[in-house]
Backbone as CSV, one residue per row, in Angstrom:
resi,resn,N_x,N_y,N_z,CA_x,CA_y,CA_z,C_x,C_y,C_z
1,UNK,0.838,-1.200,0.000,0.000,0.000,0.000,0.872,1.248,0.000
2,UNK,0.311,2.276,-0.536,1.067,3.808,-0.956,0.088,4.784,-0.542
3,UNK,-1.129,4.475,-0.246,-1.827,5.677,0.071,-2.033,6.184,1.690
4,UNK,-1.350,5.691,2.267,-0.734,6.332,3.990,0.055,7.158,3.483
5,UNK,1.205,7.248,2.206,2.219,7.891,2.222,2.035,9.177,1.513
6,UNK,3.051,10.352,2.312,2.475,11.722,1.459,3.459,11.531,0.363
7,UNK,3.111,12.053,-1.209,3.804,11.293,-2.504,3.981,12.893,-3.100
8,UNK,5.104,13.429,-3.205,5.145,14.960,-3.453,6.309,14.483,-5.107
9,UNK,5.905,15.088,-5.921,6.542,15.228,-7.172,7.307,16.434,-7.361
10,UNK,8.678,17.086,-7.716,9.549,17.618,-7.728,9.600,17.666,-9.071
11,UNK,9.643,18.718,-10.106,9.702,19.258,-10.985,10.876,20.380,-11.394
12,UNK,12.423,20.209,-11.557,13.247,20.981,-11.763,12.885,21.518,-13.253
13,UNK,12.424,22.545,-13.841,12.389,23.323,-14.802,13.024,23.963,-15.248
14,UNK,13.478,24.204,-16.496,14.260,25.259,-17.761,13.379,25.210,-18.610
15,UNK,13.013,26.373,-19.029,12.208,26.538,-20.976,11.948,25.199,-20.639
16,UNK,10.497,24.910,-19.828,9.667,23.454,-20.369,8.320,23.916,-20.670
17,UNK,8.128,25.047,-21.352,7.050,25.758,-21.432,5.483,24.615,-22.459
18,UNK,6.754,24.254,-23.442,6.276,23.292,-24.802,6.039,21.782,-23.775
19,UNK,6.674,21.228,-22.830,6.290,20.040,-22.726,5.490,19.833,-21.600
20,UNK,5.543,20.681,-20.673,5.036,20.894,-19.097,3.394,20.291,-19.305
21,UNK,2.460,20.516,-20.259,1.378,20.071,-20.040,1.326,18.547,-20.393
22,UNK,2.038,18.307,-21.201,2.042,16.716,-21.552,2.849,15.538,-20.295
23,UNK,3.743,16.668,-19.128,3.968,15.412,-18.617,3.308,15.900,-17.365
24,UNK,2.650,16.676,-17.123,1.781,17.001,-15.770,0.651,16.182,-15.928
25,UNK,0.292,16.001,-17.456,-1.535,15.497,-17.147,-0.850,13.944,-17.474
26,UNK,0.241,13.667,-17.253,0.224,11.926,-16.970,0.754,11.382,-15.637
27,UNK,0.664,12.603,-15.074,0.859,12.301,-13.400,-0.244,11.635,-12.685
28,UNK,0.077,10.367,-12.005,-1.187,9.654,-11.664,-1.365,10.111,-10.277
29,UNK,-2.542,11.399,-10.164,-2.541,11.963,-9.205,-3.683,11.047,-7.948
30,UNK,-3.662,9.964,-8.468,-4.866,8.723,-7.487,-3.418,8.210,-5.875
31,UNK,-2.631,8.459,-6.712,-1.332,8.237,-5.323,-0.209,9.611,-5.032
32,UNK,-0.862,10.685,-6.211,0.569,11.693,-5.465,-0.127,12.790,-5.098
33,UNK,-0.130,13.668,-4.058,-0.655,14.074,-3.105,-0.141,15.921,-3.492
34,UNK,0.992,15.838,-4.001,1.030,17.606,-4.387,2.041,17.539,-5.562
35,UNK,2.758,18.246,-6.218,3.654,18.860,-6.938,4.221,20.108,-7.007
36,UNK,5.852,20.116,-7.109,6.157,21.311,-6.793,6.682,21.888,-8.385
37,UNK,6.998,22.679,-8.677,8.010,23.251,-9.651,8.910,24.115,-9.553
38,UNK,9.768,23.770,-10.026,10.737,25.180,-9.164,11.521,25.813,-10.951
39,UNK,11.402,26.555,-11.150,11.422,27.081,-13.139,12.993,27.698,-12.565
40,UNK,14.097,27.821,-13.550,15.301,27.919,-12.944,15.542,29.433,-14.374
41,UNK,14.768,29.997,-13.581,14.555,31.869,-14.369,14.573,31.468,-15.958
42,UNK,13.408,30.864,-16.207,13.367,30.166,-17.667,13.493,31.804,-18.971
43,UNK,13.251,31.779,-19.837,13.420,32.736,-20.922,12.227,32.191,-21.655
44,UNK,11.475,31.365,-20.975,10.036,31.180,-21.777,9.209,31.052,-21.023
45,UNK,7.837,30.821,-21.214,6.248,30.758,-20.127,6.191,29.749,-19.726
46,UNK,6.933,29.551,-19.039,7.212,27.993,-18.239,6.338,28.256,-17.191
47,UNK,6.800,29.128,-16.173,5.565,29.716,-15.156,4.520,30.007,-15.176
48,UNK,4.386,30.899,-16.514,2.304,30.942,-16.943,1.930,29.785,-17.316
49,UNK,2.825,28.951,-17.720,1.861,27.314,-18.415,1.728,26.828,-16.759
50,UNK,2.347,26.708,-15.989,2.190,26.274,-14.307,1.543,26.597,-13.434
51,UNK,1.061,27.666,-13.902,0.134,28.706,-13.196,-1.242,27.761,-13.677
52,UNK,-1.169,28.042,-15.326,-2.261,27.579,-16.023,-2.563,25.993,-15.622
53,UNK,-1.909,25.572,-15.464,-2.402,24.020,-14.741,-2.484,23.821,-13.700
54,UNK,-2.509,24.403,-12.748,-3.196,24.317,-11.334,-1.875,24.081,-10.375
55,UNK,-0.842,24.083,-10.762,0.228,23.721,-9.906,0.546,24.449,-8.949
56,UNK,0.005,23.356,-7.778,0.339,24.128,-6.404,1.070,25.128,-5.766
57,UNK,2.598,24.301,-6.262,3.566,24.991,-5.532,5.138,25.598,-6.801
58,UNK,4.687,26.718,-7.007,5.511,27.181,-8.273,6.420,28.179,-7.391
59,UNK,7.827,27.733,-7.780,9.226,28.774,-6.774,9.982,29.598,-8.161
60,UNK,9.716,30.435,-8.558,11.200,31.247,-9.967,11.977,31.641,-9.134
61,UNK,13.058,31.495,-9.695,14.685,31.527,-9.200,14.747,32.742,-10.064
62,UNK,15.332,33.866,-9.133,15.594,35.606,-9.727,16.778,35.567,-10.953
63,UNK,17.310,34.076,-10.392,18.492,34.096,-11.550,18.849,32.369,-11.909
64,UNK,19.289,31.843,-12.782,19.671,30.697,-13.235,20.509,30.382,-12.155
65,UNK,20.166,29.273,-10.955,21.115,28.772,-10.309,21.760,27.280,-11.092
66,UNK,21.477,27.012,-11.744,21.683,25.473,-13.013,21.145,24.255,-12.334
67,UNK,21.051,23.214,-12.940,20.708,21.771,-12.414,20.632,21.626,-10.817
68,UNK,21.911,21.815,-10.903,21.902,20.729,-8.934,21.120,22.207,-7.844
69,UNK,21.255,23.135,-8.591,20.681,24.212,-6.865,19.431,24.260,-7.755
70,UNK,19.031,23.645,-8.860,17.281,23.532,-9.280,16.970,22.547,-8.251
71,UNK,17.658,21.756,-8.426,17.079,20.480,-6.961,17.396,21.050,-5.912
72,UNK,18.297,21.455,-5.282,18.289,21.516,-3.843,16.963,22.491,-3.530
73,UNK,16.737,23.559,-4.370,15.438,24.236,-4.289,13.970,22.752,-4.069
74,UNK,14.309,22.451,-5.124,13.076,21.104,-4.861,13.001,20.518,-3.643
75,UNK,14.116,19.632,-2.958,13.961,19.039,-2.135,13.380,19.766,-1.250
76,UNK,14.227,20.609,-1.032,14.104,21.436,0.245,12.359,21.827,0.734
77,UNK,11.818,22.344,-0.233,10.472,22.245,-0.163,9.615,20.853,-0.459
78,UNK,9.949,20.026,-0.890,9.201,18.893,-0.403,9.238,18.498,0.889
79,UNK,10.728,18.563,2.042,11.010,18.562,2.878,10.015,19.142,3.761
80,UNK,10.045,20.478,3.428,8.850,21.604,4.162,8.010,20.958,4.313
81,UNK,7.391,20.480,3.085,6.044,19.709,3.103,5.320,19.117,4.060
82,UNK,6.489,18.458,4.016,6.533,17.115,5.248,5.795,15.836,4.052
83,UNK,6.739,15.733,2.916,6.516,14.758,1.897,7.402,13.486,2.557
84,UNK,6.810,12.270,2.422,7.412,10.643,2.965,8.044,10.437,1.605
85,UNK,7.346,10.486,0.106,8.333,10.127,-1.003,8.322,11.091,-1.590
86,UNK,9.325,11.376,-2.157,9.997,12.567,-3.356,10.057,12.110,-4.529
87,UNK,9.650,12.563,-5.239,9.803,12.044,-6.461,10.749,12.944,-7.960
88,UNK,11.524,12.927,-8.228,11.989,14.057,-9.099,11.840,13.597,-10.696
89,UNK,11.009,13.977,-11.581,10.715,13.777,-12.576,10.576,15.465,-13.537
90,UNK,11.583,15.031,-14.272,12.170,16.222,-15.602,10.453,16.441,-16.699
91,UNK,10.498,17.945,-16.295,9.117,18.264,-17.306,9.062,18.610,-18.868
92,UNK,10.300,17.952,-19.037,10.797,18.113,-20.819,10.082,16.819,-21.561
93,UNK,9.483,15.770,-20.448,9.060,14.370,-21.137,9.717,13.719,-21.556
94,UNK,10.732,13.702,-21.221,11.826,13.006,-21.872,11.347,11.160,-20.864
95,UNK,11.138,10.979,-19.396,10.549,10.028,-19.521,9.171,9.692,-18.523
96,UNK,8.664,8.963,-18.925,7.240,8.757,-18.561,6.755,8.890,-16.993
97,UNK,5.537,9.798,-16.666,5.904,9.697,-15.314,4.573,8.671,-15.112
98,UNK,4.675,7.714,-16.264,3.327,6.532,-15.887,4.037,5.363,-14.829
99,UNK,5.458,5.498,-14.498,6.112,4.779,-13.616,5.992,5.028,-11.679
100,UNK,5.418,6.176,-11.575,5.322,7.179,-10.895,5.071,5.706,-9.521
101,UNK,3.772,5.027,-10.035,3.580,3.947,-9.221,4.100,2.935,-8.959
102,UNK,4.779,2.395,-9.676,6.429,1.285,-9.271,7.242,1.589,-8.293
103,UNK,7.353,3.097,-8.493,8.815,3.496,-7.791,8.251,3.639,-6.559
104,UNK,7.380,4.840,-6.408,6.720,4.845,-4.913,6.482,3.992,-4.049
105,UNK,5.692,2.255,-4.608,5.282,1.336,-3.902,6.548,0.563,-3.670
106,UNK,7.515,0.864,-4.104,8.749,0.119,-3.700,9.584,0.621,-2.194
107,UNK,9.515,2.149,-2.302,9.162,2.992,-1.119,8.721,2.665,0.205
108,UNK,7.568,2.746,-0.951,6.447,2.959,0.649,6.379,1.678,1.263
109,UNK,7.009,0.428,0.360,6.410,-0.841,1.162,7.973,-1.421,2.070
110,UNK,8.516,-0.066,2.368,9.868,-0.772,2.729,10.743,-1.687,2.072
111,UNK,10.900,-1.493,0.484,11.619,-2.495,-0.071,12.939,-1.654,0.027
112,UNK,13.079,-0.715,-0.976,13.992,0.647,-0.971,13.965,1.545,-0.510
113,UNK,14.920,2.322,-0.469,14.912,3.800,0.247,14.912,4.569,-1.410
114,UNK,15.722,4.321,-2.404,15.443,4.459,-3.490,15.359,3.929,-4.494
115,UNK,15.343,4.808,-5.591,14.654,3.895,-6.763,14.572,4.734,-8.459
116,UNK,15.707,3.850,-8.802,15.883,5.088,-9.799,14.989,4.463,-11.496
117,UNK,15.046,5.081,-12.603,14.505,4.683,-13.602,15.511,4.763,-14.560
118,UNK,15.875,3.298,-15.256,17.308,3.088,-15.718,17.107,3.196,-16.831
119,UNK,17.430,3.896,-18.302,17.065,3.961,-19.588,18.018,2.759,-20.087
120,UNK,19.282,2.135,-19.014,19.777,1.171,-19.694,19.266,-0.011,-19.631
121,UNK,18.604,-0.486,-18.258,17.881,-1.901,-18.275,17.023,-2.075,-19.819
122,UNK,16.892,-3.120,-20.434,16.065,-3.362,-21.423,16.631,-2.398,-22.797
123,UNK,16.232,-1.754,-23.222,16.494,-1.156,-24.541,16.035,0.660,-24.827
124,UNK,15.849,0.866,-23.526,15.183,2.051,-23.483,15.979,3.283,-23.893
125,UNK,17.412,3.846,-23.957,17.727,4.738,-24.677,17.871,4.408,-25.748
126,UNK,18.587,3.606,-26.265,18.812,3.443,-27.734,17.554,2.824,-28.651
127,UNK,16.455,2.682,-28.307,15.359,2.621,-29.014,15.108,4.227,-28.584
128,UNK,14.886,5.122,-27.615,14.405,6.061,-27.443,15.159,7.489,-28.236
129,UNK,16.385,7.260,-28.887,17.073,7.858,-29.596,18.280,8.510,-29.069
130,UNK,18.887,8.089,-27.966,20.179,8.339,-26.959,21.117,8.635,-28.165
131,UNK,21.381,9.729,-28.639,22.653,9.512,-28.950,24.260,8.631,-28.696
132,UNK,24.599,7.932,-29.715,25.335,6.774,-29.933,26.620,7.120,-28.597
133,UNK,27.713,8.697,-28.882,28.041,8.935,-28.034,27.934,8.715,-26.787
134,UNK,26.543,9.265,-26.635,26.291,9.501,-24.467,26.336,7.966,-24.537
135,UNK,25.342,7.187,-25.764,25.576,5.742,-24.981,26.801,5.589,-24.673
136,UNK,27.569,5.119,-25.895,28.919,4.917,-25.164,29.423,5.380,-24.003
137,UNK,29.633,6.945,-24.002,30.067,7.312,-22.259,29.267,7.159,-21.375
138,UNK,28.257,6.989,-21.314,27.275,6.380,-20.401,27.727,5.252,-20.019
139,UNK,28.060,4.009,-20.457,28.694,2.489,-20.214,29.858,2.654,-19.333
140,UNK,30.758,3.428,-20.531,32.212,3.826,-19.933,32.631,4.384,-18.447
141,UNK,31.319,5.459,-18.335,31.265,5.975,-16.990,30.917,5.296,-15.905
142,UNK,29.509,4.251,-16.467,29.194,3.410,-15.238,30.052,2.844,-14.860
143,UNK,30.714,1.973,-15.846,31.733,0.583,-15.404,32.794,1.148,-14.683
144,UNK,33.041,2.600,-15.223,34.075,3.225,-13.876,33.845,3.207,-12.488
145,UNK,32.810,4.083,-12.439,31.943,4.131,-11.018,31.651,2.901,-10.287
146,UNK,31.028,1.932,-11.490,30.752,0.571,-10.199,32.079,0.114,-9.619
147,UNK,33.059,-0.029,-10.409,34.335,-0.356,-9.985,35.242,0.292,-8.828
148,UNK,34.881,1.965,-8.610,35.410,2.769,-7.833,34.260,2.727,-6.545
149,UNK,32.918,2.586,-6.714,32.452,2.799,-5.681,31.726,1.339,-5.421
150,UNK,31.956,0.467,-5.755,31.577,-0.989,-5.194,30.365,-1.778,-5.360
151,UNK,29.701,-0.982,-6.623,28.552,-1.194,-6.462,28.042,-1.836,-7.736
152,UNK,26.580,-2.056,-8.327,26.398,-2.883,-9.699,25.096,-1.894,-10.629
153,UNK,25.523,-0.902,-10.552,24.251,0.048,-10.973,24.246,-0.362,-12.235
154,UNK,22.994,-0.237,-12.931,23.204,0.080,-14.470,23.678,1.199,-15.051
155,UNK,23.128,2.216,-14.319,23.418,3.710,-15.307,23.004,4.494,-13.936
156,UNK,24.411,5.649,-13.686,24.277,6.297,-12.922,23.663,8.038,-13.249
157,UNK,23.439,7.929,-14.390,22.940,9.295,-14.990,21.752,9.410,-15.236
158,UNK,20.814,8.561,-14.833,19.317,9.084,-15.188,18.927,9.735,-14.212
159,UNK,17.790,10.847,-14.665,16.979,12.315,-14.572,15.677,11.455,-13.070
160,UNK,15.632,10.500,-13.327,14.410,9.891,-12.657,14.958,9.229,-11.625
161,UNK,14.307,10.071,-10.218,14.697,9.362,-9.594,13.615,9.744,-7.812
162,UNK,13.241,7.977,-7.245,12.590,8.720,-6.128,13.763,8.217,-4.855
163,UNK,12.872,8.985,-4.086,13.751,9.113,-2.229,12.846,9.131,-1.734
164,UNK,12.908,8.053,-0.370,12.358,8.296,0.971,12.664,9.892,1.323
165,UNK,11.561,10.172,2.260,12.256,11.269,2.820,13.450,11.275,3.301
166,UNK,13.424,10.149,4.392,14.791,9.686,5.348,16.348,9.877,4.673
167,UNK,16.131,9.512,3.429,17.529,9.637,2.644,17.711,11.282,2.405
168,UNK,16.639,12.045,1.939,17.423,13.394,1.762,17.401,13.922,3.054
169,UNK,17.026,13.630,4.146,17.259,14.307,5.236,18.619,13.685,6.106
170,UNK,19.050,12.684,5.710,20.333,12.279,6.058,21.915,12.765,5.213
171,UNK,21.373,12.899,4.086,22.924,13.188,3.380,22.488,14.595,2.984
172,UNK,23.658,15.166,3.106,24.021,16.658,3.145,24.123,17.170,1.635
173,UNK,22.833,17.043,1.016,23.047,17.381,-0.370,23.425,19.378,-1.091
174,UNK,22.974,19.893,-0.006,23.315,21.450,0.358,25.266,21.394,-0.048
175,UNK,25.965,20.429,0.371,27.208,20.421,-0.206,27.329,20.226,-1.344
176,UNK,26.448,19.994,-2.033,26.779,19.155,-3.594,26.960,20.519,-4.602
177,UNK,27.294,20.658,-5.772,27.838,21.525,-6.575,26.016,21.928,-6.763
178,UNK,26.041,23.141,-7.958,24.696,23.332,-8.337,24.648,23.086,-9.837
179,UNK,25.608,22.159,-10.137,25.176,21.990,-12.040,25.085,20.653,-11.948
180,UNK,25.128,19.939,-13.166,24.935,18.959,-13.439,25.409,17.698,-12.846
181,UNK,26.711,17.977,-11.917,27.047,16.684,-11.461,26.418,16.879,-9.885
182,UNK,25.955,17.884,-9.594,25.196,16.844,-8.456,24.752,16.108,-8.191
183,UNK,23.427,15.278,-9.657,23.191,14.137,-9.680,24.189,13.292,-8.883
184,UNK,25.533,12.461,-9.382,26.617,11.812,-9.493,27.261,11.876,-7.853
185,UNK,26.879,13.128,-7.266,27.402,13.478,-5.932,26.435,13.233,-4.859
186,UNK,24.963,12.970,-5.237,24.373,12.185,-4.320,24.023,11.269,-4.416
187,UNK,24.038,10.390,-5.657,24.792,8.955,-5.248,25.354,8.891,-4.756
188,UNK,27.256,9.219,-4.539,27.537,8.632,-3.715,27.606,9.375,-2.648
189,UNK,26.538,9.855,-1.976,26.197,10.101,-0.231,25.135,9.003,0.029
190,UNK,24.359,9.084,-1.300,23.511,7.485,-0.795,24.200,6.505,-0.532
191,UNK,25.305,6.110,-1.595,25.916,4.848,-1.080,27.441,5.126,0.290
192,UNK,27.178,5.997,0.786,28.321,6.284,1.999,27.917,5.987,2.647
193,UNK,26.309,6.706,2.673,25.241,6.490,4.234,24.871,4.890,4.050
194,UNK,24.835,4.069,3.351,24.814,2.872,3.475,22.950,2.509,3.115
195,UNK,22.821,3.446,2.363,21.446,3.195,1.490,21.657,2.481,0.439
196,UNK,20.129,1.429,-0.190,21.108,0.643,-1.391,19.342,1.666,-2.375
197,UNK,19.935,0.841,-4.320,19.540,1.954,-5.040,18.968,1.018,-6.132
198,UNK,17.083,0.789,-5.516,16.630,-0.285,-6.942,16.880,0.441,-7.983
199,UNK,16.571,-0.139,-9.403,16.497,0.249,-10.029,15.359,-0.514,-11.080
200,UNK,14.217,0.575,-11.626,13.240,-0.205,-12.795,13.646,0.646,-14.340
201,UNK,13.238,-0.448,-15.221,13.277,-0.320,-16.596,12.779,0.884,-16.786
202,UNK,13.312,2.141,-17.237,12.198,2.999,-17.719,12.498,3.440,-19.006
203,UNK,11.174,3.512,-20.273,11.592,4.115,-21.717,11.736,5.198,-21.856
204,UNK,12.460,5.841,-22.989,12.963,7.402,-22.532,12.953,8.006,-23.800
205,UNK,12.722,9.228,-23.972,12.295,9.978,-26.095,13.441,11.155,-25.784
206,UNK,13.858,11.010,-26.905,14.663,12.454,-26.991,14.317,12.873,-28.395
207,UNK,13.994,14.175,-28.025,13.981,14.578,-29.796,13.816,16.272,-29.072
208,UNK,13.436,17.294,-29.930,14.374,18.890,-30.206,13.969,19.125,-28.644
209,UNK,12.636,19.257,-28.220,12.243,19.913,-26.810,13.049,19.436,-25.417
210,UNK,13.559,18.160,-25.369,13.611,17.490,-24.386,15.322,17.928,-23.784
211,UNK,15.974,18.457,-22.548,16.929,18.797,-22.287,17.726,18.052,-22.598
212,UNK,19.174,18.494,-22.985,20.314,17.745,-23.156,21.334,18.579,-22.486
213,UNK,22.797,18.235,-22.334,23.806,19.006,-23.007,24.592,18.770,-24.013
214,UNK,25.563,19.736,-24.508,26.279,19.724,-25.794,27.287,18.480,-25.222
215,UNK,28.321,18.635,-26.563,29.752,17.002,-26.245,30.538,17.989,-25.335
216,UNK,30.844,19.380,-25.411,31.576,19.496,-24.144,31.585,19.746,-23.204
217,UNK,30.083,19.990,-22.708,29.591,19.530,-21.295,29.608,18.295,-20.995
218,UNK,29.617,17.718,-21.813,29.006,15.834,-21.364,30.993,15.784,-21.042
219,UNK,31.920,16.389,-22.076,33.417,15.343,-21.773,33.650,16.425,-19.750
220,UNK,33.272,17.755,-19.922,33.198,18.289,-18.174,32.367,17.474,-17.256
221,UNK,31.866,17.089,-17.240,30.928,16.511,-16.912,31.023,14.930,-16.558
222,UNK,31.584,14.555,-17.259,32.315,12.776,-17.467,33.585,13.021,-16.376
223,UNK,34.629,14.092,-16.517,35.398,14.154,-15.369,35.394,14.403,-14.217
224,UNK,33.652,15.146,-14.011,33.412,15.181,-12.620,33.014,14.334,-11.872
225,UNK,32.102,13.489,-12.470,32.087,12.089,-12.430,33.009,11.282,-11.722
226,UNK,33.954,10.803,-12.368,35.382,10.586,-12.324,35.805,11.077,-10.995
227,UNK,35.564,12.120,-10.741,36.651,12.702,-9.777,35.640,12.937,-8.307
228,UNK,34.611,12.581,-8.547,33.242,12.023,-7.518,33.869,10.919,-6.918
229,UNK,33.341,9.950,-7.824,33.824,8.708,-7.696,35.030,8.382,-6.999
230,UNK,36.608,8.850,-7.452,37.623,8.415,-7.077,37.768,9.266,-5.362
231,UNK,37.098,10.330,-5.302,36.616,11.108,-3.594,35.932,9.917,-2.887
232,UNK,34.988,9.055,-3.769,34.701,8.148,-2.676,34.982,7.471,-2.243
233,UNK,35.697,6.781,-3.198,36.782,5.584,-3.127,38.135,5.658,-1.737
234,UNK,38.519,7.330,-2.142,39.232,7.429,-1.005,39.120,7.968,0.258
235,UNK,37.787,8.161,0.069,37.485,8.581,1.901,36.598,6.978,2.611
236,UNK,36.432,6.450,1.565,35.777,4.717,2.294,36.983,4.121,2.723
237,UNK,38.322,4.145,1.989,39.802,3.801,2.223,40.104,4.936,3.284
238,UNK,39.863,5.964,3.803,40.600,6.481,4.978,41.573,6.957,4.578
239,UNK,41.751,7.578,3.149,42.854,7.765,2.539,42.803,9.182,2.038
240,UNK,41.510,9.451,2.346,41.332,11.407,2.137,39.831,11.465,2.456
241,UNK,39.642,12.677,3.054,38.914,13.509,3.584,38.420,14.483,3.027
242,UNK,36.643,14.354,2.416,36.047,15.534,1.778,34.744,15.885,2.121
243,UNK,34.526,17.331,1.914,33.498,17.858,2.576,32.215,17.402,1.963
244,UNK,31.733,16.660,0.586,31.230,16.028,-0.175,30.498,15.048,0.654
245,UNK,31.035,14.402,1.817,30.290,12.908,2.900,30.343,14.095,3.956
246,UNK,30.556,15.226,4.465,30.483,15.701,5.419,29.269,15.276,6.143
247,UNK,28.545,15.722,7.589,27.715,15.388,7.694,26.905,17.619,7.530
C-alpha cells in the first residue's frame, strides 16, 4: 500500500514551457498528493503554463542557479512539506511519469529507500534515440563508477529518480555543486550512508524539446564524475577527507 504515504513530485524546470502540459496530465494523481516546480529563471512561459495548470507549488529563481541548486530548491520544499516520497521527474518528457507507481510502492512498502529509472535496463535509450556517443560514455562511466564505488548500478545518470524522505534528510546534499554533477554526488552520499539503489526499466524519447547538453559539457561533466567517484573511493579507504560525505 502507498496511500498512507504523502507522494510529493519535484519538478526541476528550464524553458519546459512546450512540454510541461504533456507530462503534468500523466501524473497519476490517485497516489501523489502535491507537486512542486521550481522554473530555474526560464526565458520562456514555463511559469504561466504552471500557473495555467493548477500547480500548487511554483518557486522562480531571480536568476539561473543550473541543475543541482534547481534540486536543492526542490527538495528542500518537499522537505517543508513534510513529503514521505519525493519524487523528481524532468518536465521536458523526456521520460514517462506513468512509472510514478512502481517506484513509490517500492518505497512505501519498505523495499527501498530508493529507486531510480534506468534507460539502460532493457532497450530504453537506444530505441528512445540516446545519442550513440552519451551511450557509449554512459557504459564507460558506469563501469568506472561501479568499480570505484563498489557497487552494480546500471546507469548512474538518469533524470528519474525517487527518495524516501529519510535519505534526503540524512545526506548533506546542500554540499553538492549546483550543475549537473550533483546528480553523481548524491549517489555517492547514498551509497556512503549505506542506502542501497533499486532500479526499474524505464523508456525514454529524446527529440528537439527534451533537455540535453552539448559534447563538451558531457566530456566536463564525465570528469566530474570521475573525480566524484575516485573522492569516494578514497574517503571509504581512509585515505582522504572531503566535505562532499560531510555530515
Amino acid at each position: 500500500m502507498i496511500c498512507d504515504k504523502k507522494i510529493i513530485i519535484v519538478l526541476p524546470a528550464y524553458n519546459a514551457a512546450q512540454t510541461l502540459m504533456q507530462t503534468y496530465k500523466e501524473i497519476p494523481f490517485d497516489v501523489v498528493d502535491d507537486v512542486i516546480l521550481v522554473d530555474d529563471n526560464s526565458s520562456d512561459t514555463t511559469v504561466e503554463e504552471a500557473k495555467r495548470l493548477g500547480i500548487n507549488h511554483i518557486i522562480k529563481h531571480n536568476k539561473n542557479t543550473g541543475y543541482g541548486g534547481n534540486q536543492k530548491t526542490c527538495y528542500k520544499k518537499a522537505l517543508e512539506l513534510n513529503a514521505d516520497i519525493i519524487i523528481m521527474l524532468h518536465p521536458d518528457y523526456q521520460y514517462t511519469p506513468k512509472l510514478i507507481h512502481s517506484m513509490a510502492f517500492l518505497i512505501a512498502n519498505d523495499v527501498y529507500k530508493v529507486v531510480f529509472g534506468s534507460r539502460i535496463l532493457g532497450r530504453g535509450a537506444i530505441k528512445g534515440g540516446m545519442p550513440i556517443y552519451k551511450y557509449f560514455f554512459n557504459r564507460i562511466l558506469t563501469l568506472s563508477q561501479n568499480v570505484l564505488l563498489g557497487e552494480k548500478l546500471s546507469e548512474y545518470h538518469t533524470g528519474y529518480r525517487a527518495f524516501s524522505a529519510e535519505v534526503l534528510r540524512t545526506i548533506n546534499f546542500e554540499n553538492n555543486s549546483d550543475d549537473f554533477i550533483f546528480d553523481n554526488q548524491i549517489i555517492a552520499q547514498i551509497f556512503y550512508n549505506k542506502f542501497e539503489i533499486a532500479e526499474i526499466t524505464c523508456p525514454t524519447r529524446y527529440f528537439k524539446e527534451a533537455s540535453s547538453i552539448n559534447f563538451k559539457r558531457s566530456l566536463i561533466y564525465g570528469l566530474g564524475v570521475l573525480l566524484v567517484s575516485i573522492k569516494y573511493f578514497l574517503q571509504k579507504k581512509k585515505l582522504g577527507k572531503f566535505a562532499l560525505f560531510s555530515d
